[in-house]
N, C-alpha and C positions, 0 to 999 in steps of 0.2 A: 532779642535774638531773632525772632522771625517778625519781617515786613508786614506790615496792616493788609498791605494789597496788592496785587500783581504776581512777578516771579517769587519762588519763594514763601506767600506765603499761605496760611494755614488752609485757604479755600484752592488754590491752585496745588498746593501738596495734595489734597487728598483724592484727588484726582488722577497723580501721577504714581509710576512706579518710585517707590523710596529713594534709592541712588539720584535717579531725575532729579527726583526733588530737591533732596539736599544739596544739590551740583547749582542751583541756582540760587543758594542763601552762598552771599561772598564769608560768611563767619564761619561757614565748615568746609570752606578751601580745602585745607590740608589734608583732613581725612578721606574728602571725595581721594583727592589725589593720590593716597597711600593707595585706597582700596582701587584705582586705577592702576598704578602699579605693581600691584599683586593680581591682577588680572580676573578681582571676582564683580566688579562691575554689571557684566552681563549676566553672571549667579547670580549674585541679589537680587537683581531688578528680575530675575524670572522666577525669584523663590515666592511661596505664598504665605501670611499668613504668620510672620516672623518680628523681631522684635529689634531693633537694631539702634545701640547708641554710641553716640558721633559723640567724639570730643571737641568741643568749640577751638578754632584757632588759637585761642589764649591758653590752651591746655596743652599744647604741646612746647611751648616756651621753658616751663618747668621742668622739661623733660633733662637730666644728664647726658654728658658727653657718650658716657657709656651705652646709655635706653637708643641715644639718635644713631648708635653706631649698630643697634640691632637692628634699627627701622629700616636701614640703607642694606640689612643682609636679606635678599628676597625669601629665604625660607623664615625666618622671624618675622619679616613683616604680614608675611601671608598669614602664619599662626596668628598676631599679634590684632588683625581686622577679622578674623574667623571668632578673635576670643571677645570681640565687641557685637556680635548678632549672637542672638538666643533661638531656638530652635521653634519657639513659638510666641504669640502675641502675649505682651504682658502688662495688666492694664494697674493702677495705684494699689490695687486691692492685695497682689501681687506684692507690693512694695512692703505696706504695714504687715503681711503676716510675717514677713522674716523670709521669704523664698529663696531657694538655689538654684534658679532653672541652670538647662546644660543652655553650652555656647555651640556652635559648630565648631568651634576648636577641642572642643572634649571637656574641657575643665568648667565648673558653673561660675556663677556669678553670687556675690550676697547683697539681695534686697535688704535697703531696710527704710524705715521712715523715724524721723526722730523730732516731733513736734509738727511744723507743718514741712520739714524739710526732707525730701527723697533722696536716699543714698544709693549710692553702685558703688560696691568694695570700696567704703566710704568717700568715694567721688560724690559729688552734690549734682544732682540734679538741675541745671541750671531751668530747662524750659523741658515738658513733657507730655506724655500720650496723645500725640500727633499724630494722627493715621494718614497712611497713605493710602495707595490702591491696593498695597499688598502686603506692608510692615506698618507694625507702631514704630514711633521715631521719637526718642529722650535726646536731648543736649547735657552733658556731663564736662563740666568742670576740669577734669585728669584724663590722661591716657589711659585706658585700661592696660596692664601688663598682665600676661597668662604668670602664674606660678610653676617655679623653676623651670 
């Protein structure tokens, strides 16, 4: 999921503000894009110290007629990228105890680890605790949806 070298990857991320970064791996297109169009691009990259995970391109394919018809409504989608950042950095330890941090959307999220596998509201952890210059960064498998 992330490049050995160059744009994108893990020595040029950590370098960069989070959004930067992930805007130059081509596999989280989409969500760069969502959170462009919900207009919190310049919030992220000036938040400090936060915890933010992107769903891989291949995660939004599974998505229903219905989930794509909220992404395209700007107050849903806005909730929808606020409910994928945690209000603070969260590193594996985080993971196995079972945590709930808050999102900026309001509602948490449930950690969990099951073997050597990391979960987010059982989305899989594809690639994880990436640091940036200002957020750790997970690659997950699903869209996160906020609850109702």
């Amino acid at each position: 999921m992330i490049p050995n070298a160059g744009n994108g990857s893990i020595s040029s991320m950590s370098t960069q503000q989070a959004i930067t970064a992930a805007s130059s791996n081509p596999q989280l297109s989409v969500f760069i894009a969502a959170v462009r169009s919900a207009g919190l691009d310049k919030t992220l990259n000036a938040r400090h110290a936060y915890t933010l995970m992107i769903p891989a391109n291949s995660a939004f394919a599974s998505l229903s007629k219905t989930q794509i018809i909220h992404l395209k409504n700007s107050g849903d989608l806005l909730n929808i990228v606020r409910y994928h950042a945690l209000k603070a950095r969260v590193g594996p330890q985080q993971f196995a105890s079972g945590a709930k941090p808050a999102t900026l959307q309001g509602k948490p999220l449930t950690l969990s680890k099951s073997g050597s596998a990391y979960k987010v509201n059982g989305a899989t952890v594809l690639c994880g605790n990436i640091k940036t210059a200002n957020a750790t960064v997970y690659i997950v498998n699903k869209v996160l949806l906020p609850p109702g």
